[in-house]
C-alpha positions in Angstrom: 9.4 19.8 -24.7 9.7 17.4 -27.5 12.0 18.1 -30.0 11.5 16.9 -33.7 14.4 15.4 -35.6 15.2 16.2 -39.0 16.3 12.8 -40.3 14.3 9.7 -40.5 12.7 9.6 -37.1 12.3 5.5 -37.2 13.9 2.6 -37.9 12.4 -0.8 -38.5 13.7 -2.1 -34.8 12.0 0.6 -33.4 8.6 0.1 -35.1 8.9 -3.1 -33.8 8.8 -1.9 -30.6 6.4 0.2 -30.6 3.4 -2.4 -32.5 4.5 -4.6 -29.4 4.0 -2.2 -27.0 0.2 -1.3 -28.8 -0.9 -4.8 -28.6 0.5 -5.7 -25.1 -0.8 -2.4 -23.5 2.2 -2.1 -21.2 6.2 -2.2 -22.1 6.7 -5.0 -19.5 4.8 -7.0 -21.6 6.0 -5.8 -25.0 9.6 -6.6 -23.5 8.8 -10.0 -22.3 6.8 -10.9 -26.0 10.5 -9.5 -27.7 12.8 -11.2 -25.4 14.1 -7.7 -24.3 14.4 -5.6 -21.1 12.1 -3.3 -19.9 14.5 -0.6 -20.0 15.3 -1.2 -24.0 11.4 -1.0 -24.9 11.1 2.4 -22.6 14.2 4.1 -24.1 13.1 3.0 -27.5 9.4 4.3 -27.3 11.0 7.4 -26.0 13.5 8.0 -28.6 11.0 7.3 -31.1 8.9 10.1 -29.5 11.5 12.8 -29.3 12.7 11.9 -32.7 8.6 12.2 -33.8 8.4 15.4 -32.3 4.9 14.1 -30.5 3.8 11.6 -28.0 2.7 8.5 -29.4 0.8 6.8 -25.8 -0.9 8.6 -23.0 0.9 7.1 -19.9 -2.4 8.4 -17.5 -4.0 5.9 -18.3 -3.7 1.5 -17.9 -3.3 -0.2 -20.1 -1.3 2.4 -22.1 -3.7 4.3 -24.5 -2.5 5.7 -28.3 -2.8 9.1 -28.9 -4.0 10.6 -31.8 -1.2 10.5 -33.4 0.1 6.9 -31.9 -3.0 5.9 -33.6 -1.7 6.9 -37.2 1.5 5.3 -37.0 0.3 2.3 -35.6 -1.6 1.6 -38.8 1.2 2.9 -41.4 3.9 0.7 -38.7 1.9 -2.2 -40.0 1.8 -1.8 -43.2 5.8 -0.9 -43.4 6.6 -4.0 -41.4 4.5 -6.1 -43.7 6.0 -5.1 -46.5 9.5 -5.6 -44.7 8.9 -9.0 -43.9 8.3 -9.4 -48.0 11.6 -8.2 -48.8 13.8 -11.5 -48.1 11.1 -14.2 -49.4 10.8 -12.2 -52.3 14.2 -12.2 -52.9 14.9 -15.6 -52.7 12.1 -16.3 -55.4 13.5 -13.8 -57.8 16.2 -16.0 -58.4 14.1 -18.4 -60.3 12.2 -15.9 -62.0 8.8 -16.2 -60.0 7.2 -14.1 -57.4 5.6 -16.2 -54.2 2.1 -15.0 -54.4 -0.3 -12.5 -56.8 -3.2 -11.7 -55.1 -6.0 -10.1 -57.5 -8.9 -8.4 -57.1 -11.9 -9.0 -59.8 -15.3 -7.5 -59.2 -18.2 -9.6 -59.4 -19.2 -9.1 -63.5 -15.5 -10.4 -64.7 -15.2 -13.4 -62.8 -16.4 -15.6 -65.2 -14.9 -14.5 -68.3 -11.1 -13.6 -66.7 -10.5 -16.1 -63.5 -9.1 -18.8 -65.5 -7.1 -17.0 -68.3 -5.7 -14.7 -65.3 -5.0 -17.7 -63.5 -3.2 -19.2 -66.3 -1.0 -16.2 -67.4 -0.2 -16.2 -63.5 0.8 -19.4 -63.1 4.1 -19.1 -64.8 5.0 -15.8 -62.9 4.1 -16.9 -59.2 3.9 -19.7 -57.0 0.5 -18.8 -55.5 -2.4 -17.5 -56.8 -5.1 -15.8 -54.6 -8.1 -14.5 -56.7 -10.7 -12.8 -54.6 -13.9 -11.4 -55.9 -16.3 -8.9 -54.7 -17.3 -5.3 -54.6 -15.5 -2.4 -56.0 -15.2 -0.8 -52.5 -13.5 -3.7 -50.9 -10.9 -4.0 -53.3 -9.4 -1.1 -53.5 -9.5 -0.5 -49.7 -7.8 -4.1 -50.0 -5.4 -2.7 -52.8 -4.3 0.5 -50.7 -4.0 -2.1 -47.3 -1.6 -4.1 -49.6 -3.7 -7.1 -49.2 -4.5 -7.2 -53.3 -1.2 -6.3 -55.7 -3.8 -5.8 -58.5 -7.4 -4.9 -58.7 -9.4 -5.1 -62.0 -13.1 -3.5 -62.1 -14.5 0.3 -62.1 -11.6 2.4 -60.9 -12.3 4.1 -57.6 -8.9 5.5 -56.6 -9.0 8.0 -59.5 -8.1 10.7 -57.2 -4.5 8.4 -55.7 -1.0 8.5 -56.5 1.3 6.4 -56.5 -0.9 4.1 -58.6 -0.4 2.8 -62.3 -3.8 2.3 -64.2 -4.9 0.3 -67.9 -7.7 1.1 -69.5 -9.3 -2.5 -70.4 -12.9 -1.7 -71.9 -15.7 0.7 -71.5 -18.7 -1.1 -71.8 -22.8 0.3 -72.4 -25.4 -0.1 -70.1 -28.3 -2.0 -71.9 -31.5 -2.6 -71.2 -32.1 -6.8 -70.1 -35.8 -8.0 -70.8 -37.2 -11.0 -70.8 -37.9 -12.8 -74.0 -40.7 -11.5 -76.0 -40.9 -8.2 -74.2 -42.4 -5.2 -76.3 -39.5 -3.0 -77.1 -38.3 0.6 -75.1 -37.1 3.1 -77.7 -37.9 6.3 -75.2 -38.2 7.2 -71.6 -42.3 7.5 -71.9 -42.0 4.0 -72.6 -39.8 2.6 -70.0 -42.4 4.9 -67.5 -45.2 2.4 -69.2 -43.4 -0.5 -68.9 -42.5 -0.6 -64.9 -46.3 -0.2 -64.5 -46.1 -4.4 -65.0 -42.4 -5.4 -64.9 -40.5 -4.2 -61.8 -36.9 -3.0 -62.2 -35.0 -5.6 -61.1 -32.2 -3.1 -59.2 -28.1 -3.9 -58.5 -27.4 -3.1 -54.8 -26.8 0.4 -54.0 -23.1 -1.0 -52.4 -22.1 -1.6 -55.8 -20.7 1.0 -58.3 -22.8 -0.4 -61.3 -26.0 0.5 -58.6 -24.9 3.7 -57.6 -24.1 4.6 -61.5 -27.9 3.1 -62.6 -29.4 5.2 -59.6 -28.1 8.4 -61.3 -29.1 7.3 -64.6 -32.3 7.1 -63.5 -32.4 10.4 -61.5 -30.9 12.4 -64.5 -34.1 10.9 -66.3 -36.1 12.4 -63.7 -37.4 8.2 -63.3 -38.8 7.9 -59.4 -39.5 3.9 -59.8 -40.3 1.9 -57.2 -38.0 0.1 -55.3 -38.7 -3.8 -55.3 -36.0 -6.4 -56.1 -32.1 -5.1 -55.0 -29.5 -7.8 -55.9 -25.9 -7.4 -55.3 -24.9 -9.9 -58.2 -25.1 -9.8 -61.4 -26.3 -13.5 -61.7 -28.8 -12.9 -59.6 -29.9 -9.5 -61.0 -29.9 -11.3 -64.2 -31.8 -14.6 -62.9 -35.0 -12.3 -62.1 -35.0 -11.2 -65.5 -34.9 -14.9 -67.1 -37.6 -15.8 -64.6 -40.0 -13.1 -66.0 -39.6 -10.8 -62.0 -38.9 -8.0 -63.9 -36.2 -6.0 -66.2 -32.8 -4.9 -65.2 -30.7 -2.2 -66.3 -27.2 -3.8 -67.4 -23.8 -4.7 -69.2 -23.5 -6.9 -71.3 -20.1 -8.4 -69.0 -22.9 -8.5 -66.2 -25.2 -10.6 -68.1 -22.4 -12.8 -69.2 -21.5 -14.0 -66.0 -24.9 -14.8 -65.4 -24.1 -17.4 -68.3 -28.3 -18.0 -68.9 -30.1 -19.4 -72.1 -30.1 -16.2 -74.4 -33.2 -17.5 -75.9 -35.0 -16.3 -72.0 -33.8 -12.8 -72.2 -33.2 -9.6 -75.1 -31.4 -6.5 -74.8 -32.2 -3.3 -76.0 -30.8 -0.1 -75.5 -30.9 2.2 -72.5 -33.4 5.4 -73.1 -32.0 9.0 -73.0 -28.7 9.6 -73.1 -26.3 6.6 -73.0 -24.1 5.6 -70.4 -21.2 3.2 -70.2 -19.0 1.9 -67.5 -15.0 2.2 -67.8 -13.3 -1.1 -66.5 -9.5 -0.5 -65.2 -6.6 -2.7 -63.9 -5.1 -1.2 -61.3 -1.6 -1.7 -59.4 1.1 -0.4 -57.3 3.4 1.8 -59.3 6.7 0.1 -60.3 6.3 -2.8 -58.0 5.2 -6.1 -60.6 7.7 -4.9 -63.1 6.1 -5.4 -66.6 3.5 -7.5 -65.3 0.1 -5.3 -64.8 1.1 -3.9 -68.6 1.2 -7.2 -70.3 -1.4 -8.8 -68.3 -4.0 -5.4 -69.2 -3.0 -6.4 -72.3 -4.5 -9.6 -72.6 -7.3 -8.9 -70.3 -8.3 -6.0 -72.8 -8.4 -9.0 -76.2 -10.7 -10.9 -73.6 -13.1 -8.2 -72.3 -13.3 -6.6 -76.0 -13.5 -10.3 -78.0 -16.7 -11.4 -75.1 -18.6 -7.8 -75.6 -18.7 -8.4 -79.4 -19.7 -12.0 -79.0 -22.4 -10.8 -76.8 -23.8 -8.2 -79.0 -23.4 -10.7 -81.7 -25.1 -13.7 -80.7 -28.2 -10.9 -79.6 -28.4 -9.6 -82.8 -28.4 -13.0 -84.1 -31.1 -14.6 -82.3 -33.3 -11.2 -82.8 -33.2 -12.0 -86.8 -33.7 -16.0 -86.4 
């Protein structure tokens, strides 16, 4: 019988081991990828067994098959020795004050109006940059993988520790009409409307789709289901063409950068709604950073809203 151990029941070493045994599918093979004997690779995979309290392969079968539970630390194994492999570069950098990449995670609808300042206030902090945008989904499975260090969008991780959060802006949901489009003050007339302009939808992948779809159910609104975009450029590119009207933000529209003079906005009927956009990190790993960079990201995201709403207003009184 197996025996748990009541220390640590790893070491790096032996996680070593045991990924190169997973992806050669036999220890022979694992030994001859590390440069080891057979014999080091079985009594390590055994150790790291006992010391488990669980087998981690099923030996019945060729090549060598996970268990359960050889499944589960293969995938946290790779994410410790990831991180380990870190440690030294990292350290070396330190000593001049930089980090050697920041890797950040925007959603689609702030790519515009924060890639370069981010980039900027980055620059002096880390050698490399990597800014990926994208879905909320995919970044914050990226963020939890360690593939991101900092995600900024709708926060989906709510419910995670080991996280440290900044509020940046909550932003309304607006109507987006073309120019010239008869106002919708109540839900009777958003009903009249769609009988000639189609809602131009936001794929249901997204969070802004998924939070419009319930909108729209709480209203007790059926519409029809025509034109699904999973950008806001193009969701807001239909509008300016006249294909129909789009529920919104005003960030969304935005980074569509069109010719406000094509398009109006007017409020959502019913009750409103907003979206809450959060920065996101690792707690206590980017020192000060995330703070000072949620800081500036907030001036940004609050100084474009107003501007929006401005300009609107403007162009509605000219």
């Amino acid at each position: 019988m197996i025996e748990p151990s009541a220390h640590l029941p790893f070491d790096l070493r032996s996680l070593e081991i045991f990924l190169a045994v997973c992806e050669q599918g036999a220890m022979a093979a694992a030994a001859r990828r590390l440069s080891i004997s057979q014999p080091a690779v079985s009594l390590a995979i055994a150790e790291l067994e006992r010391k488990m309290g669980t087998a981690l392969f099923d030996r019945t079968v060729r090549p060598l098959a996970l268990t359960p539970a050889g499944g589960m630390l293969r995938q946290r194994a790779s994410i410790l020795l990831a991180d380990a492999r870190q440690i030294a570069p990292l350290l070396r950098e330190t000593k001049f004050g930089k980090l050697p990449t920041i890797r950040v995670g925007l959603v689609d609808s702030l790519t515009r109006v924060l890639a370069q300042p981010l980039a900027q206030f980055l620059s002096a902090r880390a050698d490399q940059i990597s800014m990926l945008s994208g879905l909320t989904a995919t970044h914050a499975s990226e963020l939890l993988t360690r593939k991101l260090d900092i995600f900024l969008g709708v926060d989906d991780l709510v419910d995670l520790p080991g996280l440290e959060r900044w509020t940046l802006l909550r932003e309304p949901y607006v109507l987006m009409l073309p120019r010239g489009t008869l106002e919708i003050a109540t839900v009777a007339d958003l009903k009249k409307c769609v009988r000639t302009l189609p809602l131009i939808r936001f794929s249901a992948r997204s969070q802004t789709g998924m939070e419009i779809e319930r909108h729209l159910r709480r209203l007790r609104l059926d519409l029809p289901r025509g034109i699904e975009c999973d950008t806001p450029h193009a969701v807001a590119a239909m509008v300016s063409a006249r294909a129909g009207f789009a529920i919104t933000t005003p960030l969304c529209i935005h980074e569509a950068a069109l010719p406000q003079r094509s398009f109006q906005i007017g409020r959502t009927p019913g009750a409103q709604i907003s979206r809450t956009l959060t920065m996101i990190a690792r707690q206590g790993e980017l020192g000060t950073l995330p703070r000072e960079l949620a800081s500036m990201a907030q001036s940004i995201l609050s100084a474009t809203v107003e501007k929006i709403f401005k300009s609107t207003k403007d162009l509605k009184n000219q």
